[in-house]
N, C-alpha and C positions, 0 to 999 in steps of 0.2 A: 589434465584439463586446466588452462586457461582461463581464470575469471574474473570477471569488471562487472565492480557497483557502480551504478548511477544512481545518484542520489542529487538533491538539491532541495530548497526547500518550496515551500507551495505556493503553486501557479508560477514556476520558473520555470518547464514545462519539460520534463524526465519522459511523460507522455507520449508527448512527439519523438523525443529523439529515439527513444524506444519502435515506435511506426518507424519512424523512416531508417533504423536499422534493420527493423523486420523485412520489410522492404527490400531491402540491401543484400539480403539473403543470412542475417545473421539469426543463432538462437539466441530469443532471447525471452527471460520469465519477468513478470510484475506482482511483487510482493502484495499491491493493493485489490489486484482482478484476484489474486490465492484467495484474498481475506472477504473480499466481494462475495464471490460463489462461498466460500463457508458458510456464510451465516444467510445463505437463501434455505425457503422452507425445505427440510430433512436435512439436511447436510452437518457433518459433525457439529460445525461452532454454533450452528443453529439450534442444536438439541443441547450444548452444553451451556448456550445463552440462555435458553428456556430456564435449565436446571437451574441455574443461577441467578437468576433474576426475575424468576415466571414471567407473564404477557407484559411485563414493564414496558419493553420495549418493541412491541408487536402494533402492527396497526389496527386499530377497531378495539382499543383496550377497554375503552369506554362501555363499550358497544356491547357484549357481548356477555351476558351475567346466566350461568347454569347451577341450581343447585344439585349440593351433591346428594347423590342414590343412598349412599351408607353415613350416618349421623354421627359416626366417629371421624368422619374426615372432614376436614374446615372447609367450609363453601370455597374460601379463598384458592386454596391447593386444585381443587376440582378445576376449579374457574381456569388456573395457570395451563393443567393439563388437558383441559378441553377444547381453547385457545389453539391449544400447540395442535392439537390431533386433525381440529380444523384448516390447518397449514395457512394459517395469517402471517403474513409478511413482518419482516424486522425493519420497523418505522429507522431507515438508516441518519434521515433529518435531525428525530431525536435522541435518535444513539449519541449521534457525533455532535452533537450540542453538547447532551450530559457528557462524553468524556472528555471536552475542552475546559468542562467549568467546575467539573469533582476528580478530584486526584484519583479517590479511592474508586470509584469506576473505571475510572479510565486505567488502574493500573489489573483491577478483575476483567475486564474484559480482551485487554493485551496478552494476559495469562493465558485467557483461551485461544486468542485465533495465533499469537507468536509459534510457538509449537506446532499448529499445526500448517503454518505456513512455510515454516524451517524444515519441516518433514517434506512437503513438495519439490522444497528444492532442493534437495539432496537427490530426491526420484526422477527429478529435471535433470541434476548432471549426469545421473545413470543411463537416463535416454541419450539426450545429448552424446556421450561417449558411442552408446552402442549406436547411432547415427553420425558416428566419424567427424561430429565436428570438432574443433579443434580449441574453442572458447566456447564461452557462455559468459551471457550480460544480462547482468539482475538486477532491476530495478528496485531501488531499495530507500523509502522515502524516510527511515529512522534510522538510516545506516550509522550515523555519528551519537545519535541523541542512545540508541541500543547500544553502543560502542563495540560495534563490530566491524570495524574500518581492516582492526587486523587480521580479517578473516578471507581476504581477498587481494587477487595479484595485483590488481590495478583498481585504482579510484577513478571517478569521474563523478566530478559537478557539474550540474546545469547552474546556469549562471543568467540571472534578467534583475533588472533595476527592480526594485523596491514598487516604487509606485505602478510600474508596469505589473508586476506580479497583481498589485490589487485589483487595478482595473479587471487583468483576465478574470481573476475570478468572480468577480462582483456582473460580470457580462456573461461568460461562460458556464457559472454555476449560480448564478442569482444569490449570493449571499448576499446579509449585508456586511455593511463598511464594520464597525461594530465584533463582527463576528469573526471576519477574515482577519482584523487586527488581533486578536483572541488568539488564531490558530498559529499566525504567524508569528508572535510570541511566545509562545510554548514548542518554538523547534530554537535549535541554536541556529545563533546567525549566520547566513545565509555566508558570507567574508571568511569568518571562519573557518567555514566548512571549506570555502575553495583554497585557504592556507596548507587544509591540511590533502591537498589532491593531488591526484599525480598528473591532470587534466582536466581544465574549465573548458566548455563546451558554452560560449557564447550563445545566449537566445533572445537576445535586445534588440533584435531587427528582422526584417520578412522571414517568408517562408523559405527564398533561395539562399539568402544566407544560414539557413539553418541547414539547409541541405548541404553548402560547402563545410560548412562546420563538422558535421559527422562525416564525410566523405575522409575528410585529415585527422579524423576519431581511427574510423577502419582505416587506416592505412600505418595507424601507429599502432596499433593493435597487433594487426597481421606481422609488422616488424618485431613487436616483440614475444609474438607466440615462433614466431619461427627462433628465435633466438633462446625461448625458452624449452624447445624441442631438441635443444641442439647441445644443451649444457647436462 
């Protein structure tokens, strides 16, 4: 199997080119939809957040106060596990706050959903295979900052100007300015990252340039899966 990361950094938009591969008829996974559904209510990283953090990061934490039935367990513990039972959503606004702006969060909660999103995509290229394609394109927004560059055939960066990235997301995701500067400094630079690629995928202008863009993505692809089929 044939594999390419995309990666770039945020709101350079890995998203789209992702669709419009899908699109195109390619398989292709995203590392952040794995981590998405994890941590919705039951889902493993959901149950191992809980574990690890009780209703910290659940919506309605305020909200919601149970004592407990047996007077040897701390009201506190009760609370976390009653929370959880009632399937309260993982407040994701103030997850990804706290882990921009506490290391040590941010690297417990990596601990949980990394793993389990590395297990998916190993079950990805199993599928993949046993559906005869011939690559697979995995979206992977920590792919350099994880230093797993060397773990795949081909690189690919999404590539958009700096101030364009912020705009998107300040329109697209309503952040503010403040906070997207935050995020955007805690990935390596964006330059960087396209030094070290085997392909910049342009996304600094409309949507039909983004389409010829990938259209000369898949077509260099396909040249070097057939050449890697053949060696």
């Amino acid at each position: 199997m044939f594999t390419i990361a995309i990666t770039g950094g945020i709101g350079s938009g890995k998203s789209q080119v992702g669709r419009l591969l899908r699109e195109a008829g390619a398989y292709v996974i995203d590392a952040d939809v794995i981590a998405r559904k994890t941590l919705e209510v039951g889902q493993p990283g959901y149950r191992l957040l809980v574990q690890e953090f009780g209703s910290r990061f659940l919506r309605g934490d305020s909200e919601t106060q149970v004592e407990s039935p047996n007077t040897s367990d701390s009201n506190e513990v009760y609370s976390h596990q009653k929370k959880q039972s009632l399937g309260l959503p993982v407040d994701r606004g103030v997850l990804a706050q706290e882990m921009f702006s506490n290391a040590a969060i941010k690297e417990s909660v990596e601990n949980i959903i990394h793993p389990i999103v590395h297990s998916a995509y190993l079950q990805a290229l199993e599928d993949a295979q046993a559906k005869d394609f011939k690559s697979l394109y995995y979206e992977h927004p920590l792919l350099f900052e994880k230093n797993q560059h060397d773990s795949f055939n081909f690189i690919v960066v999404v590539n958009a100007p700096l101030e364009l990235r912020k705009r998107r997301l300040i329109d697209s995701r309503h952040i503010l300015i403040d906070d997207v500067e935050q995020r955007i400094a805690a990935q390596i630079p964006l330059q960087e990252k396209c030094k070290q690629a085997h392909w910049v995928v342009d996304n600094s202008k409309d949507l039909g340039s983004l389409q010829q863009e990938v259209q000369k993505l898949i077509s260099k692809v396909n040249t070097l899966v057939n050449a890697h089929r053949s060696t």
